[in-house]
N, CA, C and O atoms as a GROMACS GRO file, in nm:
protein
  568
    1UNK      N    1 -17.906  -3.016   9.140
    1UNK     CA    2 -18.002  -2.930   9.192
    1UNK      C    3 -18.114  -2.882   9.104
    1UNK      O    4 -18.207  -2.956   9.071
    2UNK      N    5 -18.102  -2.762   9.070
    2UNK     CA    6 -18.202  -2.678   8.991
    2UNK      C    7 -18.135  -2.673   8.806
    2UNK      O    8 -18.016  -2.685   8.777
    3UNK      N    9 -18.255  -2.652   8.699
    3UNK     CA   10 -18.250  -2.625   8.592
    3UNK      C   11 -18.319  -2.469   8.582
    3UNK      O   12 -18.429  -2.442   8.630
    4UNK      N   13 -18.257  -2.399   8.529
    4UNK     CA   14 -18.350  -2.258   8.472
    4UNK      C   15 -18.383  -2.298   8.336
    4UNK      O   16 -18.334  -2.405   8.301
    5UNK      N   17 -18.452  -2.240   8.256
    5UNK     CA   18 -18.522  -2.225   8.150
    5UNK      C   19 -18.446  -2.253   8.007
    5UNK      O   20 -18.485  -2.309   7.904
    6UNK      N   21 -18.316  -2.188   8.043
    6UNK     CA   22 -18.235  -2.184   7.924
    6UNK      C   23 -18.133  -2.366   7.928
    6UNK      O   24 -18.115  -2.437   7.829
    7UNK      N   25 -18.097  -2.388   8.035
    7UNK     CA   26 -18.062  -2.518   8.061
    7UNK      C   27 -18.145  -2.610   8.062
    7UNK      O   28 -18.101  -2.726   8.060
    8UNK      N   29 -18.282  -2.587   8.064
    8UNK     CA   30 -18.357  -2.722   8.047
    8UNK      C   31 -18.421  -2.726   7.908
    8UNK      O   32 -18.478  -2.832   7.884
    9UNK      N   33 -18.424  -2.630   7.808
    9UNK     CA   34 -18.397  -2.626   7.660
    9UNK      C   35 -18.312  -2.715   7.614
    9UNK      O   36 -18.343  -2.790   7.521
   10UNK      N   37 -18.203  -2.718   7.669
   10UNK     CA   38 -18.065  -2.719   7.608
   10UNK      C   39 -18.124  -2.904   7.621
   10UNK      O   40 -18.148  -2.987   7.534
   11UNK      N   41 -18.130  -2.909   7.786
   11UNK     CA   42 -18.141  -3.068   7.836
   11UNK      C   43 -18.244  -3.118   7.748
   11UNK      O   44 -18.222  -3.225   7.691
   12UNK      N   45 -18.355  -3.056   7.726
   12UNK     CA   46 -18.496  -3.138   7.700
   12UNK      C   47 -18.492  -3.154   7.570
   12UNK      O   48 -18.566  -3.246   7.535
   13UNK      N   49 -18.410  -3.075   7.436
   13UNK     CA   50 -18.410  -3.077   7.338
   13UNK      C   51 -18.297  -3.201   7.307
   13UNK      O   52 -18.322  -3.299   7.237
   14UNK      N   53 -18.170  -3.175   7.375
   14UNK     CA   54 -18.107  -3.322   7.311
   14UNK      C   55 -18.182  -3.448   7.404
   14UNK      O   56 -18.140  -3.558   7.369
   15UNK      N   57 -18.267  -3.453   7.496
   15UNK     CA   58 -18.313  -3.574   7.521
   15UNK      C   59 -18.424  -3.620   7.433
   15UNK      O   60 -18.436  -3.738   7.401
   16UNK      N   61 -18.530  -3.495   7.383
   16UNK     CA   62 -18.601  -3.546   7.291
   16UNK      C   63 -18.631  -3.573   7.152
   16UNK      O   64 -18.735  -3.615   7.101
   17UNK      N   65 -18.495  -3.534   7.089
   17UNK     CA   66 -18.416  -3.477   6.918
   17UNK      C   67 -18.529  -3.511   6.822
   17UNK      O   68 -18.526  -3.608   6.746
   18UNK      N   69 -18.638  -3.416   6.832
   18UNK     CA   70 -18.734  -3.390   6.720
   18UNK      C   71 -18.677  -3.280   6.708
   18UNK      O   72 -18.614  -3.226   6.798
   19UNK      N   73 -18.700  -3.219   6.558
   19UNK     CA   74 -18.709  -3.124   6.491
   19UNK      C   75 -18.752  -3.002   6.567
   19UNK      O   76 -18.861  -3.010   6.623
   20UNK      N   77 -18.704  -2.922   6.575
   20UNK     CA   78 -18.769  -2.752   6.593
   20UNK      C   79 -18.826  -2.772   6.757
   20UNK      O   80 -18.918  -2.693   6.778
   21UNK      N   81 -18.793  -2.862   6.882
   21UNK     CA   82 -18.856  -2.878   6.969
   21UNK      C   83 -18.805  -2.759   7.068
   21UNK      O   84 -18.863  -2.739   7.174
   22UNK      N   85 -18.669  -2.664   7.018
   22UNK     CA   86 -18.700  -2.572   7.089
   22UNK      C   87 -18.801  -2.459   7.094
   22UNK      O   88 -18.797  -2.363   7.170
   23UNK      N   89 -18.903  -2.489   6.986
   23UNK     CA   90 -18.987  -2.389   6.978
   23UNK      C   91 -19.098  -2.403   7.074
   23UNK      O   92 -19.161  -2.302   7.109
   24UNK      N   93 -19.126  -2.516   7.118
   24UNK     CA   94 -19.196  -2.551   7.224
   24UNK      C   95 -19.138  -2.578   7.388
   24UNK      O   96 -19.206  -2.598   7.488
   25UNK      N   97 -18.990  -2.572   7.377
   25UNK     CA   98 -18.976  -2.626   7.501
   25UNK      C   99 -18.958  -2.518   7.624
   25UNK      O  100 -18.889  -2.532   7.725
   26UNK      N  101 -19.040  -2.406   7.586
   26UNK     CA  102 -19.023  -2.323   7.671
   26UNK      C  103 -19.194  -2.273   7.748
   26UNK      O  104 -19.223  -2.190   7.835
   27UNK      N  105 -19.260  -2.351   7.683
   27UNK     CA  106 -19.373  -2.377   7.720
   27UNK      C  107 -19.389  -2.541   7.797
   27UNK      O  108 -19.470  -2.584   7.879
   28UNK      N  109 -19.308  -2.584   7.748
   28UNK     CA  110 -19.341  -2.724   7.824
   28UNK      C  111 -19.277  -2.737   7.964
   28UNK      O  112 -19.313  -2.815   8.052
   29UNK      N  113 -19.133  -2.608   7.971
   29UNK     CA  114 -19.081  -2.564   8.108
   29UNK      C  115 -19.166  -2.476   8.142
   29UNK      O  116 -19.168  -2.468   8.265
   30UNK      N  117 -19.235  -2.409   8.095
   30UNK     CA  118 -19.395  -2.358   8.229
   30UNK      C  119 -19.438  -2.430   8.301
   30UNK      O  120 -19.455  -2.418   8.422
   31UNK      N  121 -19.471  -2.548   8.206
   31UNK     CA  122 -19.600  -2.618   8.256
   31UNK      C  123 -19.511  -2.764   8.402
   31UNK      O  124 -19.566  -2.823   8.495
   32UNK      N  125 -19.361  -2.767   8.350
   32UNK     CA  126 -19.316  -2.868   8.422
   32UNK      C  127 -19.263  -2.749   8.595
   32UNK      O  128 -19.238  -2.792   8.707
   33UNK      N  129 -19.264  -2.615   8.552
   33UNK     CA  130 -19.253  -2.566   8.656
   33UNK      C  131 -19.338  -2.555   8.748
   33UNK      O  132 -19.381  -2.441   8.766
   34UNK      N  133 -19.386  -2.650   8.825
   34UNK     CA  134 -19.521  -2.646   8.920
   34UNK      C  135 -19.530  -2.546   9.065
   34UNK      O  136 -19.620  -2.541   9.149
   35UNK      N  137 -19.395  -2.467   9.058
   35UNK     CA  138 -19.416  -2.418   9.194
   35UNK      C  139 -19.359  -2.253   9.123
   35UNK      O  140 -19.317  -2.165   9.198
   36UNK      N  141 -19.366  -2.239   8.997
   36UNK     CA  142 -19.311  -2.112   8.954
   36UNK      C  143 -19.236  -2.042   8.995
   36UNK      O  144 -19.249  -1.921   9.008
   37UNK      N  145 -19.131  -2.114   9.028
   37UNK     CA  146 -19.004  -2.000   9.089
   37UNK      C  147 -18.911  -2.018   8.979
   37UNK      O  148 -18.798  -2.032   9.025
   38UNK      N  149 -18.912  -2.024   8.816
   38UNK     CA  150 -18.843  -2.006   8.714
   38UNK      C  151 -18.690  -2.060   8.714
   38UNK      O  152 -18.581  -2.019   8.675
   39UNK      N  153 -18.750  -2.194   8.792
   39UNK     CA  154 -18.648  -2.324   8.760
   39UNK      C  155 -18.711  -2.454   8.813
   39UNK      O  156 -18.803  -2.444   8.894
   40UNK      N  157 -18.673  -2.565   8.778
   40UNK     CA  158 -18.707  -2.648   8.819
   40UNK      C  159 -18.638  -2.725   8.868
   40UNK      O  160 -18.540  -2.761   8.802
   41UNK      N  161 -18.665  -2.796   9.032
   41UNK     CA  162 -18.592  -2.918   9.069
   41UNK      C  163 -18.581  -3.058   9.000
   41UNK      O  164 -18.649  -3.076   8.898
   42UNK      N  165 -18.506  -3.152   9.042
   42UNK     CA  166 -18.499  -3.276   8.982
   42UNK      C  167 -18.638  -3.338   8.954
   42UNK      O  168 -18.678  -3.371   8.842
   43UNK      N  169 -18.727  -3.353   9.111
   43UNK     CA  170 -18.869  -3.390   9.145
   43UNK      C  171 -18.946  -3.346   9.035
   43UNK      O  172 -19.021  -3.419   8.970
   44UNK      N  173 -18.923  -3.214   9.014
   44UNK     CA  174 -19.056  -3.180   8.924
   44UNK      C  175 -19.006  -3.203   8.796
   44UNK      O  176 -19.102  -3.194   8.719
   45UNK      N  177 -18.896  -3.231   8.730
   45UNK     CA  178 -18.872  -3.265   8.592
   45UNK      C  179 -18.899  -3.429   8.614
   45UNK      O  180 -18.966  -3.490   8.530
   46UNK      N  181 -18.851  -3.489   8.717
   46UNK     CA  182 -18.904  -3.606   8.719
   46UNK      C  183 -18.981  -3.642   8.678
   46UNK      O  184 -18.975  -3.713   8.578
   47UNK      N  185 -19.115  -3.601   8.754
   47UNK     CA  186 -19.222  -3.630   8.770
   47UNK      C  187 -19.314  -3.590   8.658
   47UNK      O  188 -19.395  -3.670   8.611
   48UNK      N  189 -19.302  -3.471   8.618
   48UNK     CA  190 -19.303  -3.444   8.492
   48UNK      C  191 -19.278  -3.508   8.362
   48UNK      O  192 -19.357  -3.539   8.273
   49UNK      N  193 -19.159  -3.518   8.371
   49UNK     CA  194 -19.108  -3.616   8.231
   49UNK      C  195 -19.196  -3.743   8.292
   49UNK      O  196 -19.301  -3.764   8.230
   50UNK      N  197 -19.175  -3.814   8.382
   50UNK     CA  198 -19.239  -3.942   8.372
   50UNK      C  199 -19.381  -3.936   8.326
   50UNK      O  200 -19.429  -3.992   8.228
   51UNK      N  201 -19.427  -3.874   8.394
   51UNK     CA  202 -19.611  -3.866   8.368
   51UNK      C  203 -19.638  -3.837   8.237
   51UNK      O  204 -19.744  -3.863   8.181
   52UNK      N  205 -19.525  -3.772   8.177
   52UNK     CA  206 -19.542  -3.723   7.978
   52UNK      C  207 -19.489  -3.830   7.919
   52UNK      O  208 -19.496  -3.819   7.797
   53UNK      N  209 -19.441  -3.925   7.953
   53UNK     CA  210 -19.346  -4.019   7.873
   53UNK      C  211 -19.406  -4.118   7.896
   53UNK      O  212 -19.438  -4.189   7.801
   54UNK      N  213 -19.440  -4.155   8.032
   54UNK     CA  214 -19.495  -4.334   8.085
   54UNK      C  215 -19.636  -4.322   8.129
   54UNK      O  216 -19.705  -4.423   8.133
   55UNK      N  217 -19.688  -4.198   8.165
   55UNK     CA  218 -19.798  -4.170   8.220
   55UNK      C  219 -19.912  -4.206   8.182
   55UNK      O  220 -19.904  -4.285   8.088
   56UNK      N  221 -20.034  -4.178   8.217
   56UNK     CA  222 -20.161  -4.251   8.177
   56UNK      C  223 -20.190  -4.124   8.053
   56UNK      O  224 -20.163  -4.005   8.066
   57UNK      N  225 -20.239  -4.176   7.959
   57UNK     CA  226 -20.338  -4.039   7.831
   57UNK      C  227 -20.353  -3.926   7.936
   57UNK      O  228 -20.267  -3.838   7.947
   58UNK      N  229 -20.468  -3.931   8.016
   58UNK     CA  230 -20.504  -3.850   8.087
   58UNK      C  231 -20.398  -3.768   8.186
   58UNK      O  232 -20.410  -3.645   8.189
   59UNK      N  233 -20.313  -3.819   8.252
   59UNK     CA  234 -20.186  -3.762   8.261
   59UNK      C  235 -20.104  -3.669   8.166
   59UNK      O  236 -20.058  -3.560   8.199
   60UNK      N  237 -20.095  -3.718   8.064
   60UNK     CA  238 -20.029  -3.642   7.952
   60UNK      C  239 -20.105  -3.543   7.914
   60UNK      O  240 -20.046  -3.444   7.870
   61UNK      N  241 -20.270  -3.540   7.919
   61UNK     CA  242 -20.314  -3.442   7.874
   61UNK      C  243 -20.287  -3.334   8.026
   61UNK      O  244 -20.247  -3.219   8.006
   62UNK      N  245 -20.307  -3.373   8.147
   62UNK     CA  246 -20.307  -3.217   8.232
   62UNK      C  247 -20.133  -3.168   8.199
   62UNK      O  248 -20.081  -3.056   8.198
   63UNK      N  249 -20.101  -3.247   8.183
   63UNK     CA  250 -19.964  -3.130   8.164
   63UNK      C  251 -19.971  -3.079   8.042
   63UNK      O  252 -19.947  -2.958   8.049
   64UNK      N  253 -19.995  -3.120   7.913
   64UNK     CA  254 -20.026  -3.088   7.775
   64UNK      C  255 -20.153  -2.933   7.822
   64UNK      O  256 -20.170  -2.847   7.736
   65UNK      N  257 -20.220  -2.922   7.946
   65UNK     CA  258 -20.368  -2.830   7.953
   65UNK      C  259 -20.208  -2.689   7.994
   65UNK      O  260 -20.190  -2.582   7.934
   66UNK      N  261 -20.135  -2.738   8.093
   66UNK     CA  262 -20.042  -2.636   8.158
   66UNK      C  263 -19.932  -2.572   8.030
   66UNK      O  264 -19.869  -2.466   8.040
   67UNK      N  265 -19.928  -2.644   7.938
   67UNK     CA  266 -19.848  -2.600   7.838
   67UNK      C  267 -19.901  -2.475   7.709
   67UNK      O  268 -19.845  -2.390   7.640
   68UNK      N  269 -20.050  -2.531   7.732
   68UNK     CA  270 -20.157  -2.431   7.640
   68UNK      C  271 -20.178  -2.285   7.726
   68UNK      O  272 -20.154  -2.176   7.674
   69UNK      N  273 -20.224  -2.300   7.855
   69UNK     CA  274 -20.216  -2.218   7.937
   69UNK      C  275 -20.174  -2.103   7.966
   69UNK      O  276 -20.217  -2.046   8.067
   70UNK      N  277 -20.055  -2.031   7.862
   70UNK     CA  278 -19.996  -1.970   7.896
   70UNK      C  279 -19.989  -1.844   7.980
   70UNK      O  280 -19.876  -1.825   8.026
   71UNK      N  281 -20.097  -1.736   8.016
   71UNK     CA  282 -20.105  -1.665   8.114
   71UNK      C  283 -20.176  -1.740   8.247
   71UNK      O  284 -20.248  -1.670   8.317
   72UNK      N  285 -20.163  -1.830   8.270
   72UNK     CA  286 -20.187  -1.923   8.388
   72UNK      C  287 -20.323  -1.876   8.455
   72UNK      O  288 -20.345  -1.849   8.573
   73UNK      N  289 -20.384  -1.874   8.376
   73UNK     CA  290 -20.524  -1.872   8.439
   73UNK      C  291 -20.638  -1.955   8.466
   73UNK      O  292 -20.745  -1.929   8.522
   74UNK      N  293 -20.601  -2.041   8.426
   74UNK     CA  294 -20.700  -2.213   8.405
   74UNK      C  295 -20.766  -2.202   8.326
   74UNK      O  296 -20.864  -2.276   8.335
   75UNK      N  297 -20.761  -2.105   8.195
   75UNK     CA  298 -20.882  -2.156   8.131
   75UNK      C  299 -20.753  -2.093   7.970
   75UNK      O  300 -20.679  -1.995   7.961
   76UNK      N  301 -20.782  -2.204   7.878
   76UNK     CA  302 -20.703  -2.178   7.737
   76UNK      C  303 -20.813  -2.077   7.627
   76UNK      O  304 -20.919  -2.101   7.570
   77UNK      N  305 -20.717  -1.946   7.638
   77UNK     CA  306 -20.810  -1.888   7.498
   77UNK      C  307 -20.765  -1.930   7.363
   77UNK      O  308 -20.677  -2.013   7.339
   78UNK      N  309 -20.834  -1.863   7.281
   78UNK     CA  310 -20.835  -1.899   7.144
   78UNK      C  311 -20.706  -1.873   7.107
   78UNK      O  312 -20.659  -1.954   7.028
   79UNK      N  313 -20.603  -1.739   7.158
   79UNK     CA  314 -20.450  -1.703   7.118
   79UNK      C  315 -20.400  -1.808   7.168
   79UNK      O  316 -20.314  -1.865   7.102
   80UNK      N  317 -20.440  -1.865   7.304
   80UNK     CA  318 -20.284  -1.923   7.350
   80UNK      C  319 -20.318  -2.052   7.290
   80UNK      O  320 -20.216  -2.116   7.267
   81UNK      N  321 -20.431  -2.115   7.254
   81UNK     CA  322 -20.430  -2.264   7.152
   81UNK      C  323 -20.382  -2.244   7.061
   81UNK      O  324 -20.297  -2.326   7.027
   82UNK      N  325 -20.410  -2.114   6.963
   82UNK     CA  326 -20.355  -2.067   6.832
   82UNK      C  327 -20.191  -2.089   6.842
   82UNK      O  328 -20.138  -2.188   6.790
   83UNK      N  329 -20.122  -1.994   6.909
   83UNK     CA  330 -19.993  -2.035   6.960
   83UNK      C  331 -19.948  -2.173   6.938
   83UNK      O  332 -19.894  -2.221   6.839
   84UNK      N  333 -19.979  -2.227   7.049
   84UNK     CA  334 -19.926  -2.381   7.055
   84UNK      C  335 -19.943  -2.454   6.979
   84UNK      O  336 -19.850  -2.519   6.931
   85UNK      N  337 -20.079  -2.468   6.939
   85UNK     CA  338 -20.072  -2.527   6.798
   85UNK      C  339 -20.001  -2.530   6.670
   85UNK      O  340 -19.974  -2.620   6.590
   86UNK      N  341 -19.982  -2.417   6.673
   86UNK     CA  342 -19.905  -2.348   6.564
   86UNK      C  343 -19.791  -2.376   6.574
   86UNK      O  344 -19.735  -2.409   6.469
   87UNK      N  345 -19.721  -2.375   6.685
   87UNK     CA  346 -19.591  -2.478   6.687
   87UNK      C  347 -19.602  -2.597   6.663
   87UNK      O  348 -19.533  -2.642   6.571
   88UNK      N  349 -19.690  -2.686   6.737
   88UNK     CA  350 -19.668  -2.839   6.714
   88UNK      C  351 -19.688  -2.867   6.562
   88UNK      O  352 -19.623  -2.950   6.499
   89UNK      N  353 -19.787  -2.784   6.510
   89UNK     CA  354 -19.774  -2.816   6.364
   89UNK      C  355 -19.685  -2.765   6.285
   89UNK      O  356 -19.717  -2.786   6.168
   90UNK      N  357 -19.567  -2.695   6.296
   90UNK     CA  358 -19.454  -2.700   6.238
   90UNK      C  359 -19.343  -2.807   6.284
   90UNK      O  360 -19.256  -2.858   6.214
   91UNK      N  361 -19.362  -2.822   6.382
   91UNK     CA  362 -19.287  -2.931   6.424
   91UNK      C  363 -19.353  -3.062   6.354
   91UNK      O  364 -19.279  -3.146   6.303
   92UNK      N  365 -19.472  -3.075   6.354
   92UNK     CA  366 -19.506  -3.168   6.233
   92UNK      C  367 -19.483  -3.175   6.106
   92UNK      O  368 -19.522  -3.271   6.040
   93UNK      N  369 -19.425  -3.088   6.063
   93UNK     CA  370 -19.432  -3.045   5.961
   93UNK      C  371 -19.582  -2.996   5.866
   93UNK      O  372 -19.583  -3.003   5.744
   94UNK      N  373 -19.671  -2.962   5.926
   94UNK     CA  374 -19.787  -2.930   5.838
   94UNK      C  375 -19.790  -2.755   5.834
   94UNK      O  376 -19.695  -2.689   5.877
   95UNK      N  377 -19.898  -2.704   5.784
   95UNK     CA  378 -19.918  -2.574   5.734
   95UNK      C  379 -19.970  -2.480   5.813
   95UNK      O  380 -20.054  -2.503   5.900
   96UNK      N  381 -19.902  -2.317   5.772
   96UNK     CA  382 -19.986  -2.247   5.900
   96UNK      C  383 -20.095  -2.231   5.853
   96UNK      O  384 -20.126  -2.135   5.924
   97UNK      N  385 -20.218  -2.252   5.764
   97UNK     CA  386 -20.353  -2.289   5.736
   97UNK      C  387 -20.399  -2.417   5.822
   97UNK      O  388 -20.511  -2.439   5.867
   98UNK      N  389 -20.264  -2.508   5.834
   98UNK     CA  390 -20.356  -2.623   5.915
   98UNK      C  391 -20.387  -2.588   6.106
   98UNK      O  392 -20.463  -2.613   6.199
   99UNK      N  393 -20.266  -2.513   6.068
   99UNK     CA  394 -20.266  -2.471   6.260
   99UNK      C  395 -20.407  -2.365   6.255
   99UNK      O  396 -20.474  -2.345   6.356
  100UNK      N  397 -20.428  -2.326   6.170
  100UNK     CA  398 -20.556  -2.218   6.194
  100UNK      C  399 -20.651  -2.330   6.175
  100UNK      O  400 -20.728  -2.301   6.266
  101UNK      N  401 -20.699  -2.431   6.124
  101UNK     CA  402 -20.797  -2.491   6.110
  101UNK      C  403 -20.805  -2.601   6.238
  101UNK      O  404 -20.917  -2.649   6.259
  102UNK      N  405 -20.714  -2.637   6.309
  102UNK     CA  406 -20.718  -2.727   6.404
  102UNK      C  407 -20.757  -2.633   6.509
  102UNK      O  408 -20.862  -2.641   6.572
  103UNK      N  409 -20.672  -2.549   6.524
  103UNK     CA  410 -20.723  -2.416   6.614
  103UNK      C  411 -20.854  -2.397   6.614
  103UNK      O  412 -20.912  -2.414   6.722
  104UNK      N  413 -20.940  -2.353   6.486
  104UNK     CA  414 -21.089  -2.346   6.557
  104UNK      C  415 -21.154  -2.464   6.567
  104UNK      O  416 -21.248  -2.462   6.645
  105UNK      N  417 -21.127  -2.589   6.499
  105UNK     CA  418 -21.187  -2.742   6.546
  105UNK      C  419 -21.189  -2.755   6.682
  105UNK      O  420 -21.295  -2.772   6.742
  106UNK      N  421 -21.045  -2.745   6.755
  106UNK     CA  422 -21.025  -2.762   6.906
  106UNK      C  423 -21.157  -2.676   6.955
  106UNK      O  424 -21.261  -2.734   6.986
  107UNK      N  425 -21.143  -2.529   6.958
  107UNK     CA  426 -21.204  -2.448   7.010
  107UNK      C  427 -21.345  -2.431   7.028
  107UNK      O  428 -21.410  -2.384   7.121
  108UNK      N  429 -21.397  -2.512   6.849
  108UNK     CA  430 -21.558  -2.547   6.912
  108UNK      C  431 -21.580  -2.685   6.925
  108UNK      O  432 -21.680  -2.719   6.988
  109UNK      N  433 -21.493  -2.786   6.869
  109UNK     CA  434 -21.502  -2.889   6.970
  109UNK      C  435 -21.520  -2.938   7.078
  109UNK      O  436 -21.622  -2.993   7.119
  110UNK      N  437 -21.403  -2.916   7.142
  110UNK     CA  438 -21.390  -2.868   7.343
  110UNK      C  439 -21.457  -2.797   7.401
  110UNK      O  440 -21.481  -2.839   7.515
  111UNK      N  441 -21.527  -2.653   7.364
  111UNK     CA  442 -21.564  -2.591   7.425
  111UNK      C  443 -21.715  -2.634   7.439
  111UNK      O  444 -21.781  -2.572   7.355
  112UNK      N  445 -21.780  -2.704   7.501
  112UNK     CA  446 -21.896  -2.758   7.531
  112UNK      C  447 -21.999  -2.629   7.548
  112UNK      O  448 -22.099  -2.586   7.490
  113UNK      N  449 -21.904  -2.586   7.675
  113UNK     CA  450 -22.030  -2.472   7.737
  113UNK      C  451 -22.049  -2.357   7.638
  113UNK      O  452 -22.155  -2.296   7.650
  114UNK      N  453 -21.944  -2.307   7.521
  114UNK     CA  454 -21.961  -2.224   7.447
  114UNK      C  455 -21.932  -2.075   7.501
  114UNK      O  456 -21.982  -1.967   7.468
  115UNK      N  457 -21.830  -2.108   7.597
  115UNK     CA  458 -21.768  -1.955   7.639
  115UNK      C  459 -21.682  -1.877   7.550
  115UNK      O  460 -21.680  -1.755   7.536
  116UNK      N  461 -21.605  -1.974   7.487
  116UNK     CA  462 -21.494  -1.951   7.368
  116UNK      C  463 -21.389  -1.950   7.454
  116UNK      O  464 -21.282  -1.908   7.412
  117UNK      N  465 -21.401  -1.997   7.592
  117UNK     CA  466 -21.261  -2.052   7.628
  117UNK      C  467 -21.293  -2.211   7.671
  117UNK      O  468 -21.402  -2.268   7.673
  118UNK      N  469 -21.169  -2.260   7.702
  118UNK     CA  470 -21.152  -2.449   7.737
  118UNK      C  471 -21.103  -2.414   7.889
  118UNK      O  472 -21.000  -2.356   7.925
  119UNK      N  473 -21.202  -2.464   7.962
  119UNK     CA  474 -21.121  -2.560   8.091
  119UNK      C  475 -21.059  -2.620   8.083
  119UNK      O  476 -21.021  -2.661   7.974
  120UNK      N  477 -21.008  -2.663   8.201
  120UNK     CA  478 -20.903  -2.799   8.242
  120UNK      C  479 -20.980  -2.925   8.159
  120UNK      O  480 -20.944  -3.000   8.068
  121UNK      N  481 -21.122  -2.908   8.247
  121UNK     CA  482 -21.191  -3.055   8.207
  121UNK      C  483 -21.268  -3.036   8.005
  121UNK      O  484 -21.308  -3.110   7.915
  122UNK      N  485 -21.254  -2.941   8.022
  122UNK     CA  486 -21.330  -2.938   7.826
  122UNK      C  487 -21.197  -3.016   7.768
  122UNK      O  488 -21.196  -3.125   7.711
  123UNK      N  489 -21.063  -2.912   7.803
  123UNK     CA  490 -20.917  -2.971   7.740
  123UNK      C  491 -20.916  -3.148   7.757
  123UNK      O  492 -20.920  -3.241   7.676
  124UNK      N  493 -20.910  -3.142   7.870
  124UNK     CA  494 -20.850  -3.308   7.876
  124UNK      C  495 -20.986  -3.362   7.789
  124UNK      O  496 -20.953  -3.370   7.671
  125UNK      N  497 -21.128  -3.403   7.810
  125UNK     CA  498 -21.200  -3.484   7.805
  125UNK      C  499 -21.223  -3.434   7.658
  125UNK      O  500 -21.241  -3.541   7.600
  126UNK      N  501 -21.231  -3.350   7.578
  126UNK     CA  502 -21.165  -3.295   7.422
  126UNK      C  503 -21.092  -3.390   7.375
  126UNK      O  504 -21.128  -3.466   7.285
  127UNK      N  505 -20.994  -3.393   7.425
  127UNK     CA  506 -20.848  -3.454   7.386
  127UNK      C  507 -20.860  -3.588   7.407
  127UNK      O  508 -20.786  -3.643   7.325
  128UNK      N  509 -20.914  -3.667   7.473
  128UNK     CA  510 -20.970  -3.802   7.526
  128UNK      C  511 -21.077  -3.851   7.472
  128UNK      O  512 -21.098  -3.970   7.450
  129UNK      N  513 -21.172  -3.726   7.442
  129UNK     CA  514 -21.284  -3.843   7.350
  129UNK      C  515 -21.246  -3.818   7.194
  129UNK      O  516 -21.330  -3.856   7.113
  130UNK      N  517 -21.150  -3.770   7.154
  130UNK     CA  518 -21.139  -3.740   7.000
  130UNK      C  519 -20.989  -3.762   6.975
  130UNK      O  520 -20.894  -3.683   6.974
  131UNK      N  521 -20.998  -3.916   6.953
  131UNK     CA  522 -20.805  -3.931   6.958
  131UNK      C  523 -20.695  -3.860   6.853
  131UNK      O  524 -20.575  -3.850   6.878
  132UNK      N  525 -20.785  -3.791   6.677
  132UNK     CA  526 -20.723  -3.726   6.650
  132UNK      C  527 -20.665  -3.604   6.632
  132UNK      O  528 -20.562  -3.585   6.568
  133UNK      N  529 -20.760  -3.483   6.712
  133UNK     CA  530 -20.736  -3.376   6.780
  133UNK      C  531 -20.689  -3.400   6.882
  133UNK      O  532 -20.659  -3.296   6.941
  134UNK      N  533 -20.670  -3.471   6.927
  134UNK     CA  534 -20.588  -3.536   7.086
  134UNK      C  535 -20.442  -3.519   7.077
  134UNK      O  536 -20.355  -3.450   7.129
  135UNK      N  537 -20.455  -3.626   6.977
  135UNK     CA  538 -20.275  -3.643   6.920
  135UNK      C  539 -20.209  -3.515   6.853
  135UNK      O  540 -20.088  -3.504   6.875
  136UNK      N  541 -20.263  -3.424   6.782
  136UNK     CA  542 -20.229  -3.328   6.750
  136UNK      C  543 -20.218  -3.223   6.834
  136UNK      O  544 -20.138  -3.134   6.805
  137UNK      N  545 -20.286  -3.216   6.935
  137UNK     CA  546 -20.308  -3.111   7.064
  137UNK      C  547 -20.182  -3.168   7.176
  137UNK      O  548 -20.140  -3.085   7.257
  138UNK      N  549 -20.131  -3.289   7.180
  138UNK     CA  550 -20.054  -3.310   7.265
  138UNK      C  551 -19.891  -3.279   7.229
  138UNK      O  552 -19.840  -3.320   7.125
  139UNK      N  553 -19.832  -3.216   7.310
  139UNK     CA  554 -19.715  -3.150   7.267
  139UNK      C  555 -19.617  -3.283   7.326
  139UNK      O  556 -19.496  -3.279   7.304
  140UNK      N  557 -19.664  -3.376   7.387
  140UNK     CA  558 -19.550  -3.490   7.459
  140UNK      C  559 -19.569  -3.593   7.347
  140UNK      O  560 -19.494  -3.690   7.355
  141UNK      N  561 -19.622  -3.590   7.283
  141UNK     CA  562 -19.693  -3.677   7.143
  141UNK      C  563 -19.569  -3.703   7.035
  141UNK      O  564 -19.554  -3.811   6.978
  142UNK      N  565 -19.465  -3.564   7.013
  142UNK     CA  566 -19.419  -3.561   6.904
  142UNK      C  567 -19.320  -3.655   6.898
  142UNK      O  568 -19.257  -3.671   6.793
   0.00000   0.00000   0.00000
């Protein structure tokens, strides 16, 4: 049936055995929760995992946009990139100087219009025309 939050940690971390991935996998169960009722069916981990695993770039990035996202508003501020970033780069093993420096690259990179926040479309097409802020911005990457 259903996974809650703490069981799909448990699941998503021994399916994906990187380093420190529970520090992220509670953001990546936001973003796989598409109907927010703080679990997920089979369908949506499905569909989910597939589209992050087999999916097209561009695929990987809208769920990678739902994972940055975190007060679900469609648009990523500068905290919640800071955040995420800041995990994936410990999970990379790099520095919290590097997560602050990718952090504002992304931020005036992507941000075209110069609001100081990222859309859906700044995120993905960011992440798509610049493959190595891409790869570093993608949390299905590791």
């Amino acid at each position: 049936g259903r996974m809650n939050k703490q069981q799909f940690q448990v699941y998503y971390t021994n399916l994906k055995k990187y380093p420190n991935s529970d520090t992220i996998s509670d953001h990546i169960f936001r973003a796989f929760d598409t109907d927010r009722s703080g679990s997920i069916d089979f369908q949506e981990f499905l569909i989910a995992y597939i589209a992050t695993s087999e999916g097209t770039v561009r695929q990987k990035f809208e769920y990678a946009f739902e994972v940055y996202d975190i007060n679900g508003d469609d648009m990523i501020e500068r905290k919640e990139a800071k955040k995420i970033l800041n995990l994936l780069c410990r999970i990379h093993g790099f520095s919290e100087h590097d997560a602050v420096m990718y952090t504002n690259t992304v931020m005036l990179t992507f941000d075209t219009n110069q609001d100081k926040f990222l859309s859906r479309t700044e995120f993905i097409n960011g992440c798509l025309h610049d493959s190595a802020l891409g790869h570093i911005s993608n949390p299905f990457a590791i």
